[in-house]
Backbone as JSON, one array per atom type, in Angstrom:
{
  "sequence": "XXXXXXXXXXXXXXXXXXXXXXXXXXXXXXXXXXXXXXXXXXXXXXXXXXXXXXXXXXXXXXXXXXXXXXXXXXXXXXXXXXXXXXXXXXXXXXXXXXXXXXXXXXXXXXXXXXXXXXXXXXXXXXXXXXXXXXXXXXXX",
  "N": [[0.85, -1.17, 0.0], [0.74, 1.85, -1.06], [1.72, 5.17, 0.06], [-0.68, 7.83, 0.06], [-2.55, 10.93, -2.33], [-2.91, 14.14, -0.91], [-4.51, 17.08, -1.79], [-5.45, 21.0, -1.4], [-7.48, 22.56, -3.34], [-8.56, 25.86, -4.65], [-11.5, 26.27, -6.8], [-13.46, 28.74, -8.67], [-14.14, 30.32, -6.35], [-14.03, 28.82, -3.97], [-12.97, 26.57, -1.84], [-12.11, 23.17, -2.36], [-11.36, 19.64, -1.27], [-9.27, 16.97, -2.72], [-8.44, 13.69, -2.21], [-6.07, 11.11, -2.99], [-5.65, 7.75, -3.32], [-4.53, 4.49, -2.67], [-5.38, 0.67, -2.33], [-3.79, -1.0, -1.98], [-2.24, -4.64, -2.15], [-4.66, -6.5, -1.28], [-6.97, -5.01, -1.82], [-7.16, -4.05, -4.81], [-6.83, -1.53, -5.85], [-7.5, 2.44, -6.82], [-8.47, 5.17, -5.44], [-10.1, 8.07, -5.65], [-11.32, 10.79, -4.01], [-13.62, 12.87, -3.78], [-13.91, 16.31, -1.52], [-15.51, 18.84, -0.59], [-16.18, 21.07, 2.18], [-16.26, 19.5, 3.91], [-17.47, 16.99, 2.96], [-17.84, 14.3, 1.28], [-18.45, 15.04, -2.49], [-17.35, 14.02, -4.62], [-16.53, 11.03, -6.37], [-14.15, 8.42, -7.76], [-12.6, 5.69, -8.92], [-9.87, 2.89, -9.32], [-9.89, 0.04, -10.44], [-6.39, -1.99, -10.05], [-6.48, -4.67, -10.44], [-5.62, -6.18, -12.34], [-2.74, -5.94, -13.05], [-1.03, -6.81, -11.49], [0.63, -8.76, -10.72], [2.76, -7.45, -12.42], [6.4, -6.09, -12.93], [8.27, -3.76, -11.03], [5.56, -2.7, -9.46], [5.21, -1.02, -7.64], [6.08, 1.43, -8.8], [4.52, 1.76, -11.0], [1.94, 1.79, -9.99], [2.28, 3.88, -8.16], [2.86, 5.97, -10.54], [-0.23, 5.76, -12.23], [-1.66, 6.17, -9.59], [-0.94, 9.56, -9.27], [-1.55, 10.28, -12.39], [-4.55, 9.78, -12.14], [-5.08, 11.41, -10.16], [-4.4, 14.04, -10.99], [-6.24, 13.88, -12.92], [-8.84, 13.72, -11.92], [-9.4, 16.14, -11.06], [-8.87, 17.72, -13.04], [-11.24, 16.95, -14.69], [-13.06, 18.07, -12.74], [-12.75, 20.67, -12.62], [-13.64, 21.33, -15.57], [-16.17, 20.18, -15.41], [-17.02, 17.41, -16.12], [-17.14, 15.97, -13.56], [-19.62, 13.82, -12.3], [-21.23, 14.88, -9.8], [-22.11, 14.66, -6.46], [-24.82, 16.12, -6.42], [-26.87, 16.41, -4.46], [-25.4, 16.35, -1.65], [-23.55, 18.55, -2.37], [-24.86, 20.64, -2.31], [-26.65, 20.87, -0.48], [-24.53, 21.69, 1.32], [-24.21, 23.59, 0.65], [-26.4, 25.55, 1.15], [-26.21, 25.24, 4.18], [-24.26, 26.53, 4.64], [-24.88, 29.01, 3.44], [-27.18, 29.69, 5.41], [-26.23, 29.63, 7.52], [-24.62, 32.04, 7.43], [-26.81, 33.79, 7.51], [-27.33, 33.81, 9.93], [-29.02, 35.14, 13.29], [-26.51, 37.38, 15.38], [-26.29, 36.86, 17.54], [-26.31, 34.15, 18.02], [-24.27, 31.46, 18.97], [-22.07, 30.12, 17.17], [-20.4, 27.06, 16.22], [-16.91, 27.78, 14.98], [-15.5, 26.85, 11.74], [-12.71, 24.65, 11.61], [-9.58, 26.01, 11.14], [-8.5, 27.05, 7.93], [-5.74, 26.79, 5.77], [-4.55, 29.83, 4.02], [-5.34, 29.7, 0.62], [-5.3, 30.49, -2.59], [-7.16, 31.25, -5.16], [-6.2, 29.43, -8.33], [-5.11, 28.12, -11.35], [-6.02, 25.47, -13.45], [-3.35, 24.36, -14.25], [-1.24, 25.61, -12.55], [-2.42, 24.67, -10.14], [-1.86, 22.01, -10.87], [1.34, 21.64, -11.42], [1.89, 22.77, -8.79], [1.27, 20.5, -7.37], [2.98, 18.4, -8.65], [5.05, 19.26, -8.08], [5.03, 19.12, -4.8], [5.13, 16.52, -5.12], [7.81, 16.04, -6.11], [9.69, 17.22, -4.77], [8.56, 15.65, -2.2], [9.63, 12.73, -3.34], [12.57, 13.61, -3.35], [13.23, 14.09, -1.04], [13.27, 11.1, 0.07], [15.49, 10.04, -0.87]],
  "CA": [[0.0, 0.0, 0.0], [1.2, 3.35, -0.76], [1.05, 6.92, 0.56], [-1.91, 8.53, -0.97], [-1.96, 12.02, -2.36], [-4.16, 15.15, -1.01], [-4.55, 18.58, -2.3], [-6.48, 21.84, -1.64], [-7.56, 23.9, -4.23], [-9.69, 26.65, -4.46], [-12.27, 26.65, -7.75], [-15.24, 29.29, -8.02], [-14.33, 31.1, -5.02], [-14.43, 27.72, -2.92], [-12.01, 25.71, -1.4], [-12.14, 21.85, -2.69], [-9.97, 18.59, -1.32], [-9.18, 15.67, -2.98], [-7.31, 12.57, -1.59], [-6.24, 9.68, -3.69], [-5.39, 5.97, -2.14], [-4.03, 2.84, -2.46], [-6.24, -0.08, -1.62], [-3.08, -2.46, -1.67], [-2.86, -5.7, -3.43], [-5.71, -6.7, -0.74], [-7.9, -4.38, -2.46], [-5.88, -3.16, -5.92], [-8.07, -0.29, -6.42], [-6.95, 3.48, -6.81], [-9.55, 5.4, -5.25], [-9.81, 9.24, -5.53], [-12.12, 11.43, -3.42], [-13.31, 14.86, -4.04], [-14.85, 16.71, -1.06], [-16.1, 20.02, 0.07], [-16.81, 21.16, 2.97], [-15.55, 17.72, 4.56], [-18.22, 15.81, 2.66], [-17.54, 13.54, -0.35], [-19.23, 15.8, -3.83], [-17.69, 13.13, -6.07], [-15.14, 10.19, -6.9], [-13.51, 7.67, -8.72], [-12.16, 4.49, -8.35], [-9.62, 2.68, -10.81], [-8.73, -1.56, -10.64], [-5.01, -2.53, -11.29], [-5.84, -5.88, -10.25], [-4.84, -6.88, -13.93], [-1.42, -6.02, -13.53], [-0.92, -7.06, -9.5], [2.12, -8.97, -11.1], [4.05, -6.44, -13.2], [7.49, -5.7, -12.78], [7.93, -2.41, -10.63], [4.61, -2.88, -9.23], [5.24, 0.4, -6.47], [6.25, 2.85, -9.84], [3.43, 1.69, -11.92], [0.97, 2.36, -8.79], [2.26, 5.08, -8.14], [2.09, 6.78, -11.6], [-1.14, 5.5, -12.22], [-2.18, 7.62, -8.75], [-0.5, 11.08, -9.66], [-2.12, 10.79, -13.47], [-5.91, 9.83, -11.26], [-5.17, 12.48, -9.14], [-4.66, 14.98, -11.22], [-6.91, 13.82, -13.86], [-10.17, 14.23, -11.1], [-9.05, 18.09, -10.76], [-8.85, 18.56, -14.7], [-12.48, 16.86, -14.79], [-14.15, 18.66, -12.07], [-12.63, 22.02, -12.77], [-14.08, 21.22, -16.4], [-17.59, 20.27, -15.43], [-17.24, 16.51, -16.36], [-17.44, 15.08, -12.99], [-20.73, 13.7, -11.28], [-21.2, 15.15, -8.47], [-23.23, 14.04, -5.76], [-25.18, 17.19, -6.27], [-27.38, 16.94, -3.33], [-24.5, 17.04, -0.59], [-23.02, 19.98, -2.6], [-26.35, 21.67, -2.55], [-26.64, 20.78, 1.2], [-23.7, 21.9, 2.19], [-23.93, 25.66, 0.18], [-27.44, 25.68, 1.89], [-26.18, 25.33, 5.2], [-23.66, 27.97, 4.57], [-26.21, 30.48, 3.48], [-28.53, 29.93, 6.44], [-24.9, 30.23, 8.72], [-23.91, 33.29, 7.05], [-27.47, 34.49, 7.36], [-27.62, 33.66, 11.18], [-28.97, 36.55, 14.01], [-25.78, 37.87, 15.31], [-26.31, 36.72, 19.27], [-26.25, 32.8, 18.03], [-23.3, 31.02, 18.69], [-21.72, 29.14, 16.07], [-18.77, 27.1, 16.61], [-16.64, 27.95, 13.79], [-14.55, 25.74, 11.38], [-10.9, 24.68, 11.67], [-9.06, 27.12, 10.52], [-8.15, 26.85, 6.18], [-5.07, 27.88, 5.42], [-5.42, 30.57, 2.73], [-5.98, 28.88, -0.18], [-5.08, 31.24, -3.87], [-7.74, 30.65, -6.34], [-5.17, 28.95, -9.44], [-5.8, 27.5, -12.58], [-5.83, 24.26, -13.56], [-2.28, 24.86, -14.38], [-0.89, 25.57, -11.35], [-2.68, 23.38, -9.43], [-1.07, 20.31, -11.22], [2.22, 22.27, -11.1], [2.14, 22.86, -7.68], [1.18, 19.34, -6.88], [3.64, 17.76, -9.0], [6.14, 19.73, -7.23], [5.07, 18.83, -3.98], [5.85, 15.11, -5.16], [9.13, 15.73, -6.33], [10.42, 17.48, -2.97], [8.94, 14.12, -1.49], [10.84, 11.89, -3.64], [14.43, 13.96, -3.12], [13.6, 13.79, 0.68], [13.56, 9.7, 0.49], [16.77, 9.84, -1.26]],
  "C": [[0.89, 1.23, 0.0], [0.72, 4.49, -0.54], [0.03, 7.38, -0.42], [-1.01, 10.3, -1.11], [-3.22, 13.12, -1.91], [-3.73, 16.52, -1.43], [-5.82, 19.24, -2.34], [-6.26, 22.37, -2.52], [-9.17, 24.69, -4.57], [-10.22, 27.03, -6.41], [-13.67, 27.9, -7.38], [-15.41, 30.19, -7.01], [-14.53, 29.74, -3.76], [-13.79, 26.78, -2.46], [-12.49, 23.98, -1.3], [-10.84, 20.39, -2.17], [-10.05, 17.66, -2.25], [-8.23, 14.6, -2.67], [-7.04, 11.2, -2.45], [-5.79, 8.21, -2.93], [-5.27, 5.06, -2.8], [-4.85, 1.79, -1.78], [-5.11, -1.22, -1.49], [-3.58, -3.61, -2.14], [-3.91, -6.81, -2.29], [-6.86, -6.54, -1.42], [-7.01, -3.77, -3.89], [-6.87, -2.13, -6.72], [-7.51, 1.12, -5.93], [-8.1, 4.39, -6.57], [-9.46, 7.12, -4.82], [-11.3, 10.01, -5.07], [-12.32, 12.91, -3.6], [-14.08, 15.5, -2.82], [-14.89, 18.08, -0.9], [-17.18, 19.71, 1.26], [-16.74, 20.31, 4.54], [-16.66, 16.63, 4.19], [-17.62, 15.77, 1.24], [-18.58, 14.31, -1.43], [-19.02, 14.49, -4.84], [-16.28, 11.92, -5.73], [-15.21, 8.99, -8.23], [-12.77, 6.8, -8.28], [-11.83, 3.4, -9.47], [-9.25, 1.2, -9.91], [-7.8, -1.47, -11.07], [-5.33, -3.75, -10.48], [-5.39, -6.43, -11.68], [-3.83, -6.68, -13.87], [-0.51, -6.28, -12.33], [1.04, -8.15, -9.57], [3.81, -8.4, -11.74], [5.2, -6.04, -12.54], [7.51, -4.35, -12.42], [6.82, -2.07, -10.43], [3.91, -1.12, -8.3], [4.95, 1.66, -7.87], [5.26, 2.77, -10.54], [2.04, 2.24, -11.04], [1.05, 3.63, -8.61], [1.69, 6.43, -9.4], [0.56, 6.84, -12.08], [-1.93, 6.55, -11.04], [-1.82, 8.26, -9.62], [-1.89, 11.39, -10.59], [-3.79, 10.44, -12.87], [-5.93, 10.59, -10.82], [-5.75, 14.24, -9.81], [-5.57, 15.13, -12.6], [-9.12, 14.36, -13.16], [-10.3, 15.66, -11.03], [-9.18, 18.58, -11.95], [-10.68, 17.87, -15.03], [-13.36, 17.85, -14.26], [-13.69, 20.21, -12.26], [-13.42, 22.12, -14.77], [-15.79, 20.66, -16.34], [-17.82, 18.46, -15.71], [-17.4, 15.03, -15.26], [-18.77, 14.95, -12.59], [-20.78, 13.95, -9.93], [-22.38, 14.78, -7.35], [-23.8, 15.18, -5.56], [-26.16, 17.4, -4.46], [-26.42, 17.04, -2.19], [-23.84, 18.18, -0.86], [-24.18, 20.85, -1.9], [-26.45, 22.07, -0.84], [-25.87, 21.71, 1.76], [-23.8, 23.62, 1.84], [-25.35, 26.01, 1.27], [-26.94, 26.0, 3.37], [-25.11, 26.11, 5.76], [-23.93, 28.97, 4.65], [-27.14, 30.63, 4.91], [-26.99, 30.3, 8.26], [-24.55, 31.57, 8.84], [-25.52, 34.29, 7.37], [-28.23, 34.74, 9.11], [-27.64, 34.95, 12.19], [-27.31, 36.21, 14.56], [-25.17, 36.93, 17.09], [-26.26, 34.91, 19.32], [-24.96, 32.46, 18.15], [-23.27, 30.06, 17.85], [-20.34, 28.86, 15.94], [-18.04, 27.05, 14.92], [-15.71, 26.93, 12.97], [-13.64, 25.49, 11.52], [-10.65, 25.45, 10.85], [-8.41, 26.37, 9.15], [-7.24, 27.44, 5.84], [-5.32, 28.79, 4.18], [-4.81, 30.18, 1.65], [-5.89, 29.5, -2.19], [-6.03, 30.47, -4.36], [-6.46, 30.15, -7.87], [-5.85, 28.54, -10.47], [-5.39, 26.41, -12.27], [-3.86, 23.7, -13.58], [-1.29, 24.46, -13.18], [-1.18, 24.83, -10.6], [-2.02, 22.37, -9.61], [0.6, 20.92, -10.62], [2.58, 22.43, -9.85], [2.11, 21.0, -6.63], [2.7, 18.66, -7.25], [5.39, 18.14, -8.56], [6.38, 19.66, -5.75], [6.01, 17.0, -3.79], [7.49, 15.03, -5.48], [9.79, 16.04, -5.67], [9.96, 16.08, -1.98], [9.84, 13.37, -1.75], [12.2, 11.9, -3.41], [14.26, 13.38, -1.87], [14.07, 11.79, 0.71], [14.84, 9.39, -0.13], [17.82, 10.59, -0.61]]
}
């Protein structure tokens, strides 16, 4: 099983995660999560049990993540993922009725987000793919 990968990024004015994963050759499934808000909006979920034998089994996994990873981010910033619209919907809803709350209510507030640059698609990958390659030096 290997390290998964997560990344914020802010589309729309809205700060989005996604986490990808390793199900290990238990489970050999590559499984990428998109949420807002801290609920799941959408995913994806790829089999390599067909290739559970291949030579360099870790590098092929691995690449396989990255290009999932950052292939969910070039979908959903393009409009082509399914989203589980009603927990989106939910969750903007229960934003609006927060933001629209009398003044004297307490409301405990969220963990703090670090701040978050709206980017392009661009950057986003860019910045990711640069996060991975300061991992990789470090293990060397």
């Amino acid at each position: 099983m290997l390290t998964g990968y997560n990344t914020d990024f802010k589309f729309q004015g809205k700060i989005y995660h996604i986490q990808t994963e390793d199900g290990g050759l238990g489970s050999p499934n590559i499984t990428s999560l998109l949420y807002y808000g801290g609920a799941i909006i959408g995913s994806k979920k790829t089999s390599y049990a067909d290739i559970v034998k291949a030579d360099c089994l870790d590098e092929v996994v691995r690449e396989l993540m990255m290009e999932q990873h950052k292939q969910v981010i070039r979908d959903f910033m393009q409009g082509k993922i399914d989203l589980q619209k009603q927990e989106h919907d939910a969750l903007e809803a229960k934003t609006a009725l927060a933001a629209a709350a009398p003044a004297a209510k307490v409301v405990t507030p969220p963990p703090p987000v670090k701040d978050v640059k709206e980017k392009s698609l661009d950057e986003v990958i860019l910045d990711f793919l640069a996060q991975e390659e300061k991992a990789r030096s470090r293990k060397t």
